[in-house]
N, C-alpha and C positions, 0 to 999 in steps of 0.2 A: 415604448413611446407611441402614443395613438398621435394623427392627426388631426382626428376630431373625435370630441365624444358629446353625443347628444346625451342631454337633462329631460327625460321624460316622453310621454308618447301623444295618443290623440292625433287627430286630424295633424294638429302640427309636426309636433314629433316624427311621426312617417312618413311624413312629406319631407321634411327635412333629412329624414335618412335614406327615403328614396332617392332623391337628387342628388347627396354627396355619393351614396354606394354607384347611382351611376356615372357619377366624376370618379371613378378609381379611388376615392379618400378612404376607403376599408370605415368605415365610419363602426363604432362603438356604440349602440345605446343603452340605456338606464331606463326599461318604462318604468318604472316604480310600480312596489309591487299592487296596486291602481291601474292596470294593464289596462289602456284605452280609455285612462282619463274620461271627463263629463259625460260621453255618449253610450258608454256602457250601461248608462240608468237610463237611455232615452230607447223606448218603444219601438218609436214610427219613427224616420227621417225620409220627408217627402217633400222638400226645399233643397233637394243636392243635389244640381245637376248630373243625368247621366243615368240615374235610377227612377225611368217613368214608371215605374208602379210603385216606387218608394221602396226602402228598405230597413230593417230594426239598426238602432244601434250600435249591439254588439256585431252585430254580420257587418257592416261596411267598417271596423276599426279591426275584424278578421280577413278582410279582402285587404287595406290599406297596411296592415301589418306582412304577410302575402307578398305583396309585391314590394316590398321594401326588404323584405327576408331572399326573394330572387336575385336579386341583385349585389347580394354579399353581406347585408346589413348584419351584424353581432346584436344579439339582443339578450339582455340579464337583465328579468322580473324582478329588482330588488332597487329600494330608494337610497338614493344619495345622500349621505346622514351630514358630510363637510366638505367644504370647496374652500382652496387658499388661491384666489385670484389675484393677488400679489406683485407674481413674477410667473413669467413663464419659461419650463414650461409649466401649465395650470396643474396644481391636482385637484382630485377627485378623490372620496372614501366613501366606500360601501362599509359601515362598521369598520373593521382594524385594517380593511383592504384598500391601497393606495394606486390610484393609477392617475398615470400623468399624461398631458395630451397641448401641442403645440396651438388647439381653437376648440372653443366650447359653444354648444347649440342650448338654451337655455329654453325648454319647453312645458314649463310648470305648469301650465296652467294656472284655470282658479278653481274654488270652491263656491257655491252658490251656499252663504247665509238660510239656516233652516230655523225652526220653531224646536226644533228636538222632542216633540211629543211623540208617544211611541209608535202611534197609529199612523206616523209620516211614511213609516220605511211601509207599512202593509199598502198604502194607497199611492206611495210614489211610483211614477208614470202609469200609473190609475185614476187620475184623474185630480193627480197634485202633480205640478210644473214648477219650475221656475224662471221658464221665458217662452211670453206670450207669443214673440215672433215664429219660433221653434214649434211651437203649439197649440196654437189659438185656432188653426182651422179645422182643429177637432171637435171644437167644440162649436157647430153650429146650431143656432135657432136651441141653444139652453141657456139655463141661470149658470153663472159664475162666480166668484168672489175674488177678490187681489186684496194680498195682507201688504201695507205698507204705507207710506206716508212722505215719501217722498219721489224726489222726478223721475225716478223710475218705474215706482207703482203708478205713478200718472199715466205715465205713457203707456205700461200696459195696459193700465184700463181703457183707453180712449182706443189702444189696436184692438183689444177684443170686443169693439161695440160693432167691430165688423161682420163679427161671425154671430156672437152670445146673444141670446133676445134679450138679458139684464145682466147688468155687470154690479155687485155690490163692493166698496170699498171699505174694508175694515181698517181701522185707525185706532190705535191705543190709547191717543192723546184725545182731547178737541180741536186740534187745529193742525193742518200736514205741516213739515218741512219743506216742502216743496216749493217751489219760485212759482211766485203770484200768477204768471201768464199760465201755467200747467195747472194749479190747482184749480183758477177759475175755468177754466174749459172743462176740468173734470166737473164742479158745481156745476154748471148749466149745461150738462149732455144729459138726454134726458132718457136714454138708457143708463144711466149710473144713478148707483143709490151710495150712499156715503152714511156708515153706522160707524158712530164714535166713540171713545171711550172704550171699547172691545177690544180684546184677544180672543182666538181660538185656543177655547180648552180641548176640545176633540176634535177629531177627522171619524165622522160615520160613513156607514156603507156594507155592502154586502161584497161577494165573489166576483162582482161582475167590474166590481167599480166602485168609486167616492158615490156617495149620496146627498150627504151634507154635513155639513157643521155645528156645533156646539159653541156657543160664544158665549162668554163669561163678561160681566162689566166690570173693569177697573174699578168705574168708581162703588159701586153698591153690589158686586159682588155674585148679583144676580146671574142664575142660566137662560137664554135663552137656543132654540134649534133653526138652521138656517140649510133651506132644503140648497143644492147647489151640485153638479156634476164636475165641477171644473174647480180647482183654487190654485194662484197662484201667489207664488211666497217671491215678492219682490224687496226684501230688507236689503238687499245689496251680494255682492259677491267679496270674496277674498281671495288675493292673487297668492298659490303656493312661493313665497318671496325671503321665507324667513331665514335658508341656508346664507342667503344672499344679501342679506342686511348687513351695513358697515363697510361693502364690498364693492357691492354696485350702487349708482344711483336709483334712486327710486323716487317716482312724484309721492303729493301728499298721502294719495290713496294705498301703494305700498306695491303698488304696477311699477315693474321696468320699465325705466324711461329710455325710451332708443332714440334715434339720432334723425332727426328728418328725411322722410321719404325713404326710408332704411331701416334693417334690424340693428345696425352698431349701438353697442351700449357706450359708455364711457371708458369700458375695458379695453383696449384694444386686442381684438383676436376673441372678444367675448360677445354672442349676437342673442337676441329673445326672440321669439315669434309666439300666433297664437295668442291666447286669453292671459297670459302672465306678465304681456304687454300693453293687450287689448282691452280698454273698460266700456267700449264703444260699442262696437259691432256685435261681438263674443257668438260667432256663428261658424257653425265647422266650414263651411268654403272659406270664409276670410281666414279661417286657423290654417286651412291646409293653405292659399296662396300668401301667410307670412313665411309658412316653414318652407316653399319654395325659396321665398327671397332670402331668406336665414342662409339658406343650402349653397344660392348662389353669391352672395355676400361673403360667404364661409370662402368659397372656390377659389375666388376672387381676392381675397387677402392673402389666402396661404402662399398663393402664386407670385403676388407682390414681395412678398417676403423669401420667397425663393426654397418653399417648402415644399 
């Protein structure tokens, strides 16, 4: 019988297992075999306090795992296939293996929405992104592109007119999704060019890095080439949520909905943190200080209950 087993890793996840391992909770986790979640694909992180020369993503989700492993944390590389959040205590199955645990740390994170073209995976964190905030000050004083059409693609475009000297907006349709006040400011920035009716067929480039793009028209089917050092893919993200469907609540979007000012879900003794909650922020500090409040919320109820 665990007292707590964390659901996953990332900034959150370790944060949350570092906080219960040093509350005494013996805490359990599950990174899934996805060890270190979104930041393993990310390059550069030079947005995270404490690292002033910046540091890759895989090294700081090996320091954050590190110190969370000091401290007592149990860690098994393998994904959580079913949870019966039910009755507690909760289980848990790793395939045919069951374990059961009196509070559960929900760290799923999400997945960022891709194009699945094959040239993604040779040029990803090459010079394909999929948040601007994360990565836009790489790209100063160049051309850019953001694939999408709605209030997220807006908004990356409008942050990267900070850094990029042209930001181009590729749209499949003629007309974004996006709410009227976000798309007009993208129409009249006059670093942004907006090409409609396109997809990217390719991702070009050499050894070094993305070069440009290949765009195909919807409508007539045509190629054209679109020089570019930077693109990013803003179709949306998806919150790992599916074990947890039927179970927990979930908003429209299919994000854990937690509890005001709190990780509490609707479960009692069951808490989210991080991007599986997060459709907002989606930034490893905000991920590590939910998996903190996760950690202490977790403390916090088991003691009320007399665990």
């Amino acid at each position: 019988m665990e007292k707590v087993i964390i659901i996953g890793s990332g900034p959150a996840g370790y944060t949350a297992a570092l906080y219960t391992s040093r509350a005494n909770l013996n805490p359990l986790q599950f990174e899934g075999e996805e060890v270190g979640g979104q930041l393993m694909t990310t390059t550069d992180v030079e947005n995270y306090p404490g690292f002033a020369e910046g540091i890759t993503g895989p090294e700081m989700m090996d320091i954050f795992k590190k110190q969370a492993a000091r401290f007592g944390t149990r860690m098994i590389p393998k994904n959580v296939t079913k949870v019966d959040l039910s009755a507690r205590p909760f289980k848990v199955w790793v395939g045919e293996q069951e374990y059961q645990s009196q509070s559960i740390i929900i760290a799923t994170g999400a997945t960022a929405k891709l194009l699945n073209i094959p040239s993604e995976k040779t040029f990803w964190g090459k010079g394909i992104s999929a948040c601007a905030t994360c990565d836009g000050a790489f790209f100063k004083d160049v051309k850019v592109a953001v694939v999408g059409g709605g209030d997220t693609a807006m908004e990356e475009a409008l942050f990267l007119t900070r850094y990029a000297s042209k930001v181009y907006v590729i749209h499949r349709r003629d007309e974004f999704r996006a709410s009227k006040i976000m798309a007009d400011r993208v129409q009249q920035h006059e670093k942004i060019e907006i090409i409609w009716n396109s997809v990217v067929d390719e991702y070009t480039g050499d050894g070094m890095g993305l070069k440009g793009l290949r765009l195909k028209n919807t409508q007539t089917g045509d190629t054209s080439n679109l020089e570019v050092e930077g693109c990013f893919v803003a179709i949306g993200h998806k919150p790992n949520t599916d074990i947890f469907a039927g179970q927990l609540e979930l908003q429209e979007n299919k994000y854990i909905k937690t509890k005001s000012d709190s990780t509490y879900t609707n479960v009692d003794g069951v808490f989210a943190c991080g991007d599986v909650q997060d459709h907002v922020y989606r930034q490893a500090v905000t991920a590590a200080g939910t998996g903190c409040m996760a950690a202490i919320d977790t403390e916090r109820w088991l003691e009320e209950q007399g665990l």
